[in-house]
ZALO-485989 format. One record per residue (C-alpha): x, y, z; residue number from 1. Coordinates in Angstrom, 3 decimals, padded with zeros to 6 digits. Layout:
BEGIN
          X          Y          Z   tigu
          X          Y          Z    NUM
...
END
This chain:
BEGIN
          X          Y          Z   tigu
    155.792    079.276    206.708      1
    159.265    080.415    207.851      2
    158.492    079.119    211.474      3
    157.236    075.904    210.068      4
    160.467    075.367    207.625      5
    163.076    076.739    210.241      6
    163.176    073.368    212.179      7
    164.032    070.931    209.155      8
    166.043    073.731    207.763      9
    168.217    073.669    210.850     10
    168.250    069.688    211.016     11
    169.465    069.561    207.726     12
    172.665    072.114    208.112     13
    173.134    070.319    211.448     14
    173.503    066.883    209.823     15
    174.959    067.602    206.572     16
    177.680    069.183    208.919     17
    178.155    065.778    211.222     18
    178.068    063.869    208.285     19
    181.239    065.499    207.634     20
    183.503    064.044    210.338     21
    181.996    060.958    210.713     22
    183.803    060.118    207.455     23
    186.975    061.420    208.892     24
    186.871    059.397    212.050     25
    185.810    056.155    209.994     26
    189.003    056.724    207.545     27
    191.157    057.697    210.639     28
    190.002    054.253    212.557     29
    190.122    051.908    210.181     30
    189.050    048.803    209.334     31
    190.975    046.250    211.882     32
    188.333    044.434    214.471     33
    185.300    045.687    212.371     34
    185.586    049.026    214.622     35
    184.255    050.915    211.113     36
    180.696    049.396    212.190     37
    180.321    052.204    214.134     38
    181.015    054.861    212.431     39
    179.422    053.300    208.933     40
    176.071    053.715    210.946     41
    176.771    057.086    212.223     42
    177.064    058.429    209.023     43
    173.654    056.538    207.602     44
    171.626    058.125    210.710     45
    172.712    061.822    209.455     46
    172.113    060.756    206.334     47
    168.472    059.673    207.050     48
    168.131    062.462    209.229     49
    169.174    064.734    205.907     50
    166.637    062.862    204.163     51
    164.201    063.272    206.514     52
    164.372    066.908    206.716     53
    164.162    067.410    202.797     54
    161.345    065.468    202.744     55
    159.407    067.625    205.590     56
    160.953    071.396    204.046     57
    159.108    069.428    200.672     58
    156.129    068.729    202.686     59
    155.461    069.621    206.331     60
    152.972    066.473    207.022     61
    154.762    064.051    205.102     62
    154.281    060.518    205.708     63
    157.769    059.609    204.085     64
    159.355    062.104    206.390     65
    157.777    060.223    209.077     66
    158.763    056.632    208.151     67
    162.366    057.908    207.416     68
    162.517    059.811    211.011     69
    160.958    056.888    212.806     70
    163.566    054.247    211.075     71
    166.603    056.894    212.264     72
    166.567    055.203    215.424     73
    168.074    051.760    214.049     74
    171.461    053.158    212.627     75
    171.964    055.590    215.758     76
    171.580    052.225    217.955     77
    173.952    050.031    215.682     78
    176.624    053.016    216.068     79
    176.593    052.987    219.711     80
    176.839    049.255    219.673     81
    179.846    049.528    217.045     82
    181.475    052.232    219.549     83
    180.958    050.204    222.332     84
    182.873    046.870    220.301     85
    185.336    049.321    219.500     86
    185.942    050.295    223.164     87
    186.224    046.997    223.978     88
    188.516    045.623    221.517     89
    190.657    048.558    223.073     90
    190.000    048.071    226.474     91
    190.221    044.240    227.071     92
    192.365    041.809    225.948     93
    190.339    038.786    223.095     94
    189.815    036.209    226.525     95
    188.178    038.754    228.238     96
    185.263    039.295    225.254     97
    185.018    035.945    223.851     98
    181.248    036.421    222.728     99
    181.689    039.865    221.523    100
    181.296    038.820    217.582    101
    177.938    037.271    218.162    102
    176.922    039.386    220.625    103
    177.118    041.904    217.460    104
    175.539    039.486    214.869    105
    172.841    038.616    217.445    106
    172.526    042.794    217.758    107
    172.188    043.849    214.549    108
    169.622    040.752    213.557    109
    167.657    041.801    216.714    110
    167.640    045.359    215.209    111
    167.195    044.801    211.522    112
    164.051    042.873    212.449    113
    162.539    045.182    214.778    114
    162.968    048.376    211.917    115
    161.241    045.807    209.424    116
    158.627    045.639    211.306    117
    158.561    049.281    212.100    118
    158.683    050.106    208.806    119
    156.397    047.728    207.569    120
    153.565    049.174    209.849    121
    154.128    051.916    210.083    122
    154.169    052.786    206.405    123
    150.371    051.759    206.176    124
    149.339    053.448    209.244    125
    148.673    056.861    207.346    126
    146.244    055.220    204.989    127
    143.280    055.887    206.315    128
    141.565    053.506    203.611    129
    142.641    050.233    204.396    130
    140.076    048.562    206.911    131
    140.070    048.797    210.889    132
    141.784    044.796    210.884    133
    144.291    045.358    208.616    134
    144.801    048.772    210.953    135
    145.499    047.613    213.822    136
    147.604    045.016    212.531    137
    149.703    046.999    210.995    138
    150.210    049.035    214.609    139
    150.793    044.991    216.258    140
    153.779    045.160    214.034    141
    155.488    049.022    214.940    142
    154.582    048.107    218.440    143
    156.523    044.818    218.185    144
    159.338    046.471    216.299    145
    159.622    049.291    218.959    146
    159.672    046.844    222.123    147
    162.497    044.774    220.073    148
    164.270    048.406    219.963    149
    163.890    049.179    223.656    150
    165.476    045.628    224.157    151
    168.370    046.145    222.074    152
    169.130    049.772    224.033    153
    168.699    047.607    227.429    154
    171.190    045.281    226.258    155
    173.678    047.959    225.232    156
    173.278    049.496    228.321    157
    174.047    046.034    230.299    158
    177.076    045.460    228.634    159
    178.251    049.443    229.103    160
    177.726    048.607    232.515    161
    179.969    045.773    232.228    162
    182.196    046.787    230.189    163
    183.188    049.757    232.853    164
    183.344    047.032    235.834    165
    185.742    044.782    233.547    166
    187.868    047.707    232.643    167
    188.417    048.938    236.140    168
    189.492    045.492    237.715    169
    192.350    045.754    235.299    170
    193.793    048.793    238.098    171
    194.771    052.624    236.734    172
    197.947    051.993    234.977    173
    196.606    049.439    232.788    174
    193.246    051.983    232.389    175
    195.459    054.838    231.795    176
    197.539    053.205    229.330    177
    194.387    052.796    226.770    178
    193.052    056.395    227.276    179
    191.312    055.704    223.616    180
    188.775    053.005    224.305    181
    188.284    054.740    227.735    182
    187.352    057.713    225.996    183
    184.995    055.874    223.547    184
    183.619    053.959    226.729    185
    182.907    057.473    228.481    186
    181.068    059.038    225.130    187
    178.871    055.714    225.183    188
    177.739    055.727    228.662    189
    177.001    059.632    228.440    190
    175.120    059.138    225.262    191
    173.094    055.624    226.872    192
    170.621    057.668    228.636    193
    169.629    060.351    225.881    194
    169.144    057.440    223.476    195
    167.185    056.007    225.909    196
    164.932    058.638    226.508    197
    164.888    058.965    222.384    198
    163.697    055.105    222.012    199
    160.784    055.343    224.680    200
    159.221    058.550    223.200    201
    159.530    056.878    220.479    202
    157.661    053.434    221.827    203
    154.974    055.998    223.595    204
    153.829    057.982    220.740    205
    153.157    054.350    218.857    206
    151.633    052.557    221.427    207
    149.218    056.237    222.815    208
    149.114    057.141    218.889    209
    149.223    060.821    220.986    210
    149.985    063.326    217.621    211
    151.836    065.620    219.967    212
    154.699    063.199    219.783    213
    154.552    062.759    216.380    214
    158.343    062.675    214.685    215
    157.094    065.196    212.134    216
    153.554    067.199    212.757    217
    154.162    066.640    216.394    218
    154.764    069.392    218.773    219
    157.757    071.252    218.178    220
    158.257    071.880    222.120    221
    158.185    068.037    222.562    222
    159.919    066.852    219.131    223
    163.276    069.281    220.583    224
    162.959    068.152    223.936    225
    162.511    064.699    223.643    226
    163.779    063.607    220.007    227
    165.854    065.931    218.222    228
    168.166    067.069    221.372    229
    168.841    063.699    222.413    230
    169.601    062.669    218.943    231
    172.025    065.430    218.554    232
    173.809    064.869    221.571    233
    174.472    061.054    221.106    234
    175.277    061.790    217.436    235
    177.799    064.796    218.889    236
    179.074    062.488    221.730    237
    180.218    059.869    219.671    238
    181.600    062.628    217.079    239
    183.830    063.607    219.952    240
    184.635    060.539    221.188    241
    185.742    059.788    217.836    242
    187.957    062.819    216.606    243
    189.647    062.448    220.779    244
    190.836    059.619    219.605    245
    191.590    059.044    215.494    246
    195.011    057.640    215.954    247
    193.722    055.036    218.834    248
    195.681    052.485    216.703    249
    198.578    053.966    216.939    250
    198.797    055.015    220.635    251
    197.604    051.933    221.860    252
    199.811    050.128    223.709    253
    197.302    047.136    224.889    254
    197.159    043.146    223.335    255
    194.008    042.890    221.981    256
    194.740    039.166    221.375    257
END
């Protein structure tokens, strides 16, 4: 029983700690250019992640705990997109982003959607009375939710990618003078891949059904390596990022305009 309980137990202390800064950094940032996005959605993932883990210390092959840990991934993507606005609002003047703001409405409805149907699948899929039909419809719609995931991390690691090759043209003076959104660029593009690598295991385990990857009852070898270290990291990354660089408004020295 220890063994069993010493993972969630772990996960909890570890998020009820991040949760901590997160609020910090979201104070210490502000409100101006929406930048709070961000960290608003950092602090819901720990927060799901805390409710996760009460839920599995309550009940080791909790469905709840499984919805809950499966949903985590929508409010870890939205922060990395918030980061990555907040980089840019830092980095490059207003011509230079001119579809930023719907970029980020167009995000988060591309998101929202895809953990509705996540959730509304996979909720059902643990009921082992509802009939084969109604089954595998129910899996149509986490599978559809999961590839509209993977397409919202591809599309955060486009403009990343972008977002590095604008910022450079501008020459090392310029770069050096906004050291801030550099950094949050930086934590981004480190945390890109391990989110990555979170979202497909995620996408295998519902399209194989394989139980070794399940997000709860899983394997624990496989649940650290491929879900709960890269969820750390990103969630540590950003932390970072973010405490590097609480008074970004007032050392910057860029027109954002």
């Amino acid at each position: 029983m220890a063994s069993s309980s010493g993972l969630p137990v772990a996960l909890l202390i570890i998020y009820l700690t991040l949760s901590l800064p997160t609020i910090y950094i979201a104070i210490k940032h502000g409100l101006k250019h929406g930048v709070i996005i961000g960290w608003f959605f950092l602090f819901i993932f720990c927060t799901l992640k805390i409710v996760s883990s009460a839920l599995e210390l309550k009940d080791a092959t909790s469905s709840g705990a499984a919805l809950v840990s499966s949903i985590g991934l929508s409010p870890l993507l939205a922060a990395i997109c918030g980061t990555l606005h907040e980089s840019r609002v830092h980095l490059l003047p207003k011509s230079r982003r001119p579809f930023d703001k719907q970029y980020l409405i167009l995000f988060h409805i591309l998101v929202s959607t895809a953990i509705a149907l996540v959730a509304s699948g996979a909720s059902k899929l643990s009921n082992t009375t509802i009939p084969p039909e109604q089954m595998k419809k129910n899996l149509g719609l986490v599978k559809g939710g999961m590839v509209l995931l993977l397409l919202s991390w591809i599309s955060l690691a486009i403009i990343t990618l972008a977002t590095f090759q604008h910022a450079l043209s501008q020459g090392s003076e310029k770069l050096a003078a906004v050291g801030g959104g550099k950094k949050l660029l930086l934590a981004v593009a480190f945390s890109i891949p391990f989110l990555g690598i979170r979202v497909l295991e995620s996408m295998i385990y519902f399209f194989t059904q394989n139980p070794l990857l399940n997000p709860v009852s899983g394997s624990v070898g496989l649940r650290v390596g491929l879900q709960i270290i890269e969820e750390i990291i990103v969630a540590l990354s950003l932390i970072t990022a973010g405490i590097l660089t609480r008074n970004i408004d007032a050392t910057a020295q860029v027109d954002r305009h």
